[in-house]
N, C-alpha and C positions, 0 to 999 in steps of 0.2 A: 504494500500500500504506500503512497504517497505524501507529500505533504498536504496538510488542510488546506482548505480555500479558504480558509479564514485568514494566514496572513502569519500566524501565531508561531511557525518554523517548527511545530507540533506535526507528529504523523498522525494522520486524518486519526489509525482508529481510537490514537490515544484522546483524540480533543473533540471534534464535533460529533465526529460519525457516530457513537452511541445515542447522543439528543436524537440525530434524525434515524436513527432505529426506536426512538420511543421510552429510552433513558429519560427518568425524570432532571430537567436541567435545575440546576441548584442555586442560578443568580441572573441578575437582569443584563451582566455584562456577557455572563456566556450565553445565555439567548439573542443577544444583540450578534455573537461571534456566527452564532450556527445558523440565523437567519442569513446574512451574510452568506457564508457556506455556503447554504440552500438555492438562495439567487444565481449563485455563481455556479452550479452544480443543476441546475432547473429543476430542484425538488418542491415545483410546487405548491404538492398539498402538505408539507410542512409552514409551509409561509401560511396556507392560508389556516393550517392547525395551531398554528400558535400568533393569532391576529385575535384580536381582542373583539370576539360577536356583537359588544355594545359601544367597538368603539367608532371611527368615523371611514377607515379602512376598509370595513368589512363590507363585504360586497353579494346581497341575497345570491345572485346566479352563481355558485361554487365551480360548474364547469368552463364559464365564459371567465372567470374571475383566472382560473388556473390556465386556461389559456392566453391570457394575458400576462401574468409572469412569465410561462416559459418563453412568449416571444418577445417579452423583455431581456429574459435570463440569456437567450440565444443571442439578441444583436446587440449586445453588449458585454464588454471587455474588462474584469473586476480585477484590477491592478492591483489594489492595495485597501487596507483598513487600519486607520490608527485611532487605538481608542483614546480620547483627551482628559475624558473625570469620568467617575461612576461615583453617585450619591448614594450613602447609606439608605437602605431600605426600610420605611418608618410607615407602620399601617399597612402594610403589603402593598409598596410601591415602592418605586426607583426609577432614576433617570440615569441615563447613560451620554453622553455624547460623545461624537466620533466622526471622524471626519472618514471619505471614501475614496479612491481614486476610482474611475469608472471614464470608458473610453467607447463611443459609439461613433460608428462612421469617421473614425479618427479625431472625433471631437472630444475636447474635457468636456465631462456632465457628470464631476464631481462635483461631491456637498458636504458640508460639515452640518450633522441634526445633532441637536438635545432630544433625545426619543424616553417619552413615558411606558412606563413596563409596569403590571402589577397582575397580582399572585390571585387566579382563583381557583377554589378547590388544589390547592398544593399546587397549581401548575402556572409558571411566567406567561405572560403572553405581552405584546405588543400593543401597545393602545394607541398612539399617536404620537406625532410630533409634536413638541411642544412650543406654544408660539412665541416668536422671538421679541424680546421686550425693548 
C-alpha cells in the first residue's frame, strides 16, 4: 500500500484507510484528513456518510449528490493539505482549519476553510464552513 492522500507521509493503511473502511474516527482533525483522502481517492459515499444530514451541505438526491463529487474528485488534482489550528472540542464540536492545494484545468482552486465538525451519536461528521468574520 501507499502513501495516504491525505498528505500526512503516513501509509494509507496506517492513517485514513481504516475511517473509510468504517473505523470509528476519533477527532475533527482526522475527519477533516480522511475526507480529504476521500475527494482525492472518489470515495464518495464517505463524503457524503460523514456530511452532516442537518447541515447546509447535505444534498436530498444521495445519487446525483455522489455523482457530483466523483466528477469533482476526477477533474481535479489534490496537491496538498496543510492543517493550520484545530480547536479543542467543547459540546461535541470543533473546528478545524486548513488550507488545500487543488489544481483543475491547471488552474489554483485552492482555499484555506475554518470547517465546523461535530459528534452525533459517537460519530464526527462535517457541518459546514464557517463564515468568515
Amino acid at each position: 500500500m501507499g502513501r495516504c492522500r491525505c498528505h500526512s507521509r503516513k501509509q494509507e493503511h496506517r492513517c485514513c484507510g481504516p475511517y473509510h473502511k468504517g473505523a470509528v474516527v476519533p477527532t475533527p482533525v482526522v475527519l477533516m484528513r480522511s475526507r480529504y483522502s476521500a475527494y482525492a481517492k472518489g470515495l464518495a459515499a464517505y463524503i457524503v456518510d460523514t456530511t452532516d444530514p442537518d447541515g447546509p451541505q447535505w444534498h436530498p438526491d444521495r445519487g446525483q449528490w455522489m455523482r457530483d463529487i466523483l466528477q469533482f474528485s476526477e477533474a481535479t488534482r489534490f496537491a496538498g493539505l496543510t492543517i493550520l489550528e484545530q480547536s479543542p472540542v467543547v459540546s461535541d464540536r470543533g473546528t478545524v482549519t486548513f488550507s488545500v492545494s487543488l489544481f483543475r484545468d491547471g488552474d489554483d482552486v485552492g482555499f484555506t476553510e475554518r470547517s465546523l465538525f461535530r459528534r452525533i451519536d459517537g460519530r464526527w461528521v462535517y457541518v459546514s464552513a464557517e463564515p468568515k468574520s
